[in-house]
N, C-alpha and C positions, 0 to 999 in steps of 0.2 A: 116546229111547234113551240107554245109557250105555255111555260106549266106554270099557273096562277098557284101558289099554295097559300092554305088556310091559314087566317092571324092569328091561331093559338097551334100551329103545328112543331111537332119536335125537331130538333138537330138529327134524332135516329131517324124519324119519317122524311126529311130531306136527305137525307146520305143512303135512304133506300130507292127512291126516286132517280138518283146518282146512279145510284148502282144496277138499276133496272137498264137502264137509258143503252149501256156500257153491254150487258148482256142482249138489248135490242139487235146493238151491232151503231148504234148512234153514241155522239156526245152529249154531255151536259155542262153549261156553262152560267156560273150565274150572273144575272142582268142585278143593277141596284135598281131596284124597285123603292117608290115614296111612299109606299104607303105598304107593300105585301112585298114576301121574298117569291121574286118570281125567275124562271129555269126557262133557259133556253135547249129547246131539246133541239141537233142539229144532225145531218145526214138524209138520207131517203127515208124521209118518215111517209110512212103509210098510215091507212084508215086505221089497222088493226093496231097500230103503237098507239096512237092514241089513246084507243079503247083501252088499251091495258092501261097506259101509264094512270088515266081518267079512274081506275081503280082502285089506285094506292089510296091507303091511309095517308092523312093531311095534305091531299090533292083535292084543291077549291074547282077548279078549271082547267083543261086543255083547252088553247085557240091554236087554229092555224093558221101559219103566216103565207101568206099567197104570194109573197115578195119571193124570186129564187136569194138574192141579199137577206140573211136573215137579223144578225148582229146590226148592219148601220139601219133599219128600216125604223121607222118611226111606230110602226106594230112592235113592234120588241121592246125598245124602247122612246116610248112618247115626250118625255124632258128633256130638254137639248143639251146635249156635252160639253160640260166645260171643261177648258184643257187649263192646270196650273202649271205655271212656269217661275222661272227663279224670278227674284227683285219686286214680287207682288203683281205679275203682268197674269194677265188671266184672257184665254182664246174663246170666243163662243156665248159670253154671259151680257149679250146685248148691244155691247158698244164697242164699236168697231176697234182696231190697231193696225198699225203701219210698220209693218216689217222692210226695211229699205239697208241697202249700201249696195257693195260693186259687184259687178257681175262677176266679176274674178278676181281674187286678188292676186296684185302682182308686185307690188313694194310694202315695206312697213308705211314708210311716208304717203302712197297715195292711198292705203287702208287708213291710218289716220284719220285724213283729210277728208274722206268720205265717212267715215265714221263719227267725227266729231260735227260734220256737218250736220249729217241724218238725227246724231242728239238733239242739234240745237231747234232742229225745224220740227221736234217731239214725235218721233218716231219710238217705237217700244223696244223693236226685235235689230238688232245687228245681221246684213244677210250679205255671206261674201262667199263665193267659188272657190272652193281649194283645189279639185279635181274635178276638172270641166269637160264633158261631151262634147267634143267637135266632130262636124261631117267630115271636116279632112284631116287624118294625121299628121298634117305637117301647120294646123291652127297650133296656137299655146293651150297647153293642156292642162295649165294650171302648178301651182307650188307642192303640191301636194299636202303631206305631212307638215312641213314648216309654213306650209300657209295656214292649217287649221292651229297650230300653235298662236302664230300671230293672231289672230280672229279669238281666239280665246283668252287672250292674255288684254285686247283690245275691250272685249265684253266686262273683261272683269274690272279692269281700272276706271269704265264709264256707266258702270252697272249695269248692265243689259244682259239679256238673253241674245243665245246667236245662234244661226243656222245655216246649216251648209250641205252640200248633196255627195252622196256617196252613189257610188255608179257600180259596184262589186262587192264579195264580199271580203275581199283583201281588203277594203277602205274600212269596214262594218269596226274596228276596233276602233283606232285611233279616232271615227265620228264619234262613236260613244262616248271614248275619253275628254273629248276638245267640246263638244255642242253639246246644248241646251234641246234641241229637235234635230231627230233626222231628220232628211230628205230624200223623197225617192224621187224621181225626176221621169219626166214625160215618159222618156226612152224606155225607162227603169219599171213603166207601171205594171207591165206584164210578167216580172221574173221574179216569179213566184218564190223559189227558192230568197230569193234578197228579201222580200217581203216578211214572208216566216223567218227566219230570219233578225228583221228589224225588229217586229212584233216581239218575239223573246228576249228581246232587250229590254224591255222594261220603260225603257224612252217614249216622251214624246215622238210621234213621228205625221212628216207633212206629205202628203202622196200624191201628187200632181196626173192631170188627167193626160192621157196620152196623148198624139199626135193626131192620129185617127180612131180614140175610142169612143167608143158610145156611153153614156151615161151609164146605164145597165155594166156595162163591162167596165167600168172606173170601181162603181159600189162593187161589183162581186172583187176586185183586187184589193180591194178596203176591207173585205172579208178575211182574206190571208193573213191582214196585221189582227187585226180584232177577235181572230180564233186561238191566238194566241195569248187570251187571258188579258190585252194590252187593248184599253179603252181609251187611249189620249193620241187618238187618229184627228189631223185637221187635213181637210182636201183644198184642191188648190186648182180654181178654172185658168189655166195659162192659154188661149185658144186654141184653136182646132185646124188640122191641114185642111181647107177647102178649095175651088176650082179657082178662088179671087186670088189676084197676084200683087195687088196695091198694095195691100200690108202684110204683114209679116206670115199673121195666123190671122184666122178669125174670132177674137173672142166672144166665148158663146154664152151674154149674161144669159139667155133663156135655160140655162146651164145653174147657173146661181141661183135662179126664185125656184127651177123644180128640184133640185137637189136638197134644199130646206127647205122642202115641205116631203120631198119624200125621206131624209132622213134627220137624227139628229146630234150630225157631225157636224162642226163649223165647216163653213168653206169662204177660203180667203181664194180672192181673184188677183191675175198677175197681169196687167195692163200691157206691162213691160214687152213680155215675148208676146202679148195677144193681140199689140199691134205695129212691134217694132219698129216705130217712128217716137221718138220723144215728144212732139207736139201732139201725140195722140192721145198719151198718159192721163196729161190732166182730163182731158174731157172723160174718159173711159173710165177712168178713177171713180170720178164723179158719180159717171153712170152706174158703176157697180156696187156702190153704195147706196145707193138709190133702189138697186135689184134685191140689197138682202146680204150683201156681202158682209161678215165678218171682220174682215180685215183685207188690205191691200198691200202687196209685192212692189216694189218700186226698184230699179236699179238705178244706184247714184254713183256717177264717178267725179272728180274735181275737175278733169280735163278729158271729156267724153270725146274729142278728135284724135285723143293720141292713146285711146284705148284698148289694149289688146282684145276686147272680146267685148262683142255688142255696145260699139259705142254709138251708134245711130240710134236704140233707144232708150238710152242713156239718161235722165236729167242730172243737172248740176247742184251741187247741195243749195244752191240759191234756189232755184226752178222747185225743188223737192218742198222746198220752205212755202213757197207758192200754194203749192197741190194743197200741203198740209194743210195751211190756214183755209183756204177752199172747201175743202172735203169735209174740216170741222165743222164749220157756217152751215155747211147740206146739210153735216149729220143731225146738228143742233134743230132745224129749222123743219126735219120731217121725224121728231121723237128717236133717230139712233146717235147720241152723242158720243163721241168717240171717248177711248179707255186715256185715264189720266197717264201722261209718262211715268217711266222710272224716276226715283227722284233724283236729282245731281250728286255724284259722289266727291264728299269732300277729304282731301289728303289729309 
């Protein structure tokens, strides 16, 4: 439920509200409301909570949220979330961003080289794999630790925010220390535990939909971070296992336009794993931009034939330079122009 309180109500009449909620056997969590201080009341709320809580002193309204999502639903909160990030980059607030580099990193020199690429082609967000999901343990499983060092030391000399996925909670520190955004990764959407978790961390964090989740079951996992006090949740449509074998996944914009309009998280689309072909990027890019997308995931490596980990959909920081100037022209030409870069850091 959402407890509307009155515009001249006290600090004591909300912290009794608080404290009713907590004797219900419910929580209470406050939403930033623009115009009134308004209470998410969260648990099995029944008719009878209502009624009472409808009781208190400096209680304008109870509504109730028919969504089982209560945090990301657009009843809770109706203004769309913007997520701040380091170097002035901002997630959510209309015009799109381009999070791009390598799927994995695996050298200083070819994080570089993907990196200084994805600068020049005005990308915002640095995104590189330190610790990588593979189906078979005998794939590269990534640098780990000394990769997210690198990636962090990369962001900060080219000024960028950087992002990278943690898969446990053995990783959950060192992400913290090294990135700008977690990442919870497809695999990762369901384990709750990681979730709460990220959410107590305080960070940004990006939550990517599963392999085979349904929409409904992505937002209730978005519930886990966001029950945790932590409002700078961005989702991420990377496609969906379907019966089609042509490509990789299938990405599901249908996924992008009802996701923002049912809630008011950003949601960045990842072209990349959604259709695991590089020639598919650019058009799909396009596409998702077009659906409502936020921002777009892109993986760029310098030399995509000789790369450990998804180089089939891969583009080259040239190709990436491509999409961008592309994606800009759409964004410009249907009212969502994309976010200015970082600015270039001078020694």
């Amino acid at each position: 439920m959402i407890i509307v309180m009155d515009l001249d109500h006290t600090a004591e009449q909300e912290q009794r509200v608080m404290q009713r909620l907590v004797e219900l056997g419910l929580t209470g969590q406050k939403v930033q409301g623009t115009e009134r201080a308004v209470i998410a009341g969260l648990g099995q709320v029944l008719q009878e909570h209502r009624d009472d809580i409808s009781s208190l002193p400096g209680v304008n309204e109870v509504i109730r949220v028919s969504k089982p999502y209560k945090l990301s639903s657009r009843e809770t909160h109706p203004a769309d979330t913007v997520i701040d990030l380091p170097y002035g980059v901002k997630v959510g607030n209309g015009h799109p961003v381009f999070m791009a580099g390598p799927c994995a990193i695996e050298t200083e020199d070819q994080l570089w080289a993907a990196c200084k690429g994805v600068k020049a082609g005005g990308a915002h967000i640095l995104r590189g794999g330190a610790f990588k999901p593979r189906t078979s343990p005998y794939s590269f499983q990534g640098l780990g630790v000394p990769g997210l060092k690198m990636l962090a030391q990369v962001g900060k000399e080219l000024g960028m925010p950087v992002i990278s996925e943690l898969l446990s909670l053995r990783d959950l520190e060192p992400c913290i220390e090294y990135t700008d955004i977690l990442q919870i990764g497809a695999r990762s959407m369901q384990n709750f535990v990681l979730l709460e978790e990220a959410g107590k961390s305080g960070k940004p964090v990006m939550l990517k939909r599963g392999l085979a989740g349904t929409i409904e079951e992505w937002l209730m996992a978005a519930e886990y971070i966001l029950s945790q006090n932590n409002g700078q949740l961005i989702l991420c449509e990377r496609g969906i296992r379907t019966f089609e074998t042509a490509t990789r996944n299938t990405l599901d914009l249908n996924a992008v336009a009802l996701v923002k309009h049912l809630s008011h998280l950003p949601v960045i689309a990842d072209p990349s794993h959604g259709t695991g072909k590089w020639y598919l990027v650019k058009p799909m890019s396009l596409a998702s931009i077009a659906a409502g997308a936020d921002g777009l995931m892109i993986e760029v490596h310098p030399n995509p034939d000789h790369a450990l980990s998804d180089g089939a959909q891969s583009l080259t920081p040239a190709n990436f330079g491509e999409l961008a100037k592309e994606a800009r022209a759409l964004g410009a030409a249907i009212g969502r122009s994309f976010a200015e870069p970082p600015a270039a850091v001078h020694a």
